[in-house]
C-alpha positions in Angstrom: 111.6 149.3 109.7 113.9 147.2 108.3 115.1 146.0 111.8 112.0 145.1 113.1 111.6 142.9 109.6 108.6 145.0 107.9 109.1 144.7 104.4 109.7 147.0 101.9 110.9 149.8 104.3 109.6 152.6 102.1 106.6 151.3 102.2 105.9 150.6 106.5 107.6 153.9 106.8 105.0 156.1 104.5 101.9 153.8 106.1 103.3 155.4 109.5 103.7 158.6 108.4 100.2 158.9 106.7 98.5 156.8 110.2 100.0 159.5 112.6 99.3 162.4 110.6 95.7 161.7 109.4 95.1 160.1 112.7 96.4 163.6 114.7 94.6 165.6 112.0 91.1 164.2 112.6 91.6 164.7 115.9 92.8 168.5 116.2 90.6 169.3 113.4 87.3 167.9 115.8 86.4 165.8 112.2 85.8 161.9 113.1 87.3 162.4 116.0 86.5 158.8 117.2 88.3 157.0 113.8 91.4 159.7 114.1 92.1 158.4 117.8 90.7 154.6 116.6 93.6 155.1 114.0 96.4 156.1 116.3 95.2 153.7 119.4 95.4 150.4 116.9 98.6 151.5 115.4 100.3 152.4 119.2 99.2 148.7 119.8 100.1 147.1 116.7 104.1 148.6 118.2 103.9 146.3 121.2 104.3 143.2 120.0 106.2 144.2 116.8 108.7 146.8 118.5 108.5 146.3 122.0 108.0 142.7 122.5 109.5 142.8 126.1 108.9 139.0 126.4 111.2 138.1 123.9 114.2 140.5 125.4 116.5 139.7 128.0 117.9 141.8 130.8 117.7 145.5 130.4 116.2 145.9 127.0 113.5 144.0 128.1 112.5 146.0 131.1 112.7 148.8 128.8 110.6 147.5 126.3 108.0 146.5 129.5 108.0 150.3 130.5 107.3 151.4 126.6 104.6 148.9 126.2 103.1 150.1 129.6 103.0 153.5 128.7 101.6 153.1 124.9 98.9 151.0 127.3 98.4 154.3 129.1 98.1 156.2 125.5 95.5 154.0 124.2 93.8 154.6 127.3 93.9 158.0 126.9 92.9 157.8 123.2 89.4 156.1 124.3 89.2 159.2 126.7 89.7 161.1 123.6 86.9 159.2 122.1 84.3 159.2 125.0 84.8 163.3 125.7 84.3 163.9 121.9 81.2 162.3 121.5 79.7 163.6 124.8 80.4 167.3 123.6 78.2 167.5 120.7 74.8 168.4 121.6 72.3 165.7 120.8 69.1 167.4 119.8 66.0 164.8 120.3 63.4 165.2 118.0 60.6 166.2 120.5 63.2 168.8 121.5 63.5 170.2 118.1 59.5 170.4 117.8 58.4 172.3 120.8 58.9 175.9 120.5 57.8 176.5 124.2 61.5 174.7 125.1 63.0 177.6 123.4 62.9 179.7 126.4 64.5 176.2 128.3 67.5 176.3 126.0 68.3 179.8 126.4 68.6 179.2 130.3 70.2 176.0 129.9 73.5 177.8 127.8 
């Protein structure tokens, strides 16, 4: 961390640790799924500019660091996916739904 000038190391080091762990957690776990993937997308781009500021590079570093940015693009992307596919699995029970006992036969077909 050091190298990229986040000061004290220690301290950016253990913040990254915790954000990619609790982050991955909440996600396998299916608890706050939307905050654990929220966590990781606004840490993978907090990295661009700080890590792979491709604009400030020259020659082949920078076309590396445009191909890293790119793909941690394509990861936050995939991390609103994530998001969107977690929140459309729950069931959302409406309250009329929840009221009418004649649906009860409805459900049963519908599974």
């Amino acid at each position: 961390m050091s190298h990229f000038g986040l000061e004290p190391a220690w301290l950016f080091n253990s913040l990254t640790i915790v954000a990619q762990l609790t982050g991955s957690a909440l996600i396998i776990l299916k608890r706050g799924t939307w905050f654990g993937a929220g966590m990781l997308g606004v840490f993978t781009f907090l990295t661009i500019p700080i890590v792979h500021a491709f604009w400030r590079l020259e020659g082949e570093r920078a076309i590396t660091a445009f191909h890293t940015a790119g793909e941690h693009m394509g990861m936050i992307g995939a991390l609103v996916l994530v998001s969107i596919l977690a929140a459309r699995s729950r069931p959302a029970a409406s309250a009329s739904d929840t009221q009418d006992p004649s649906l009860d036969s409805v459900r049963v077909l519908q599974r």
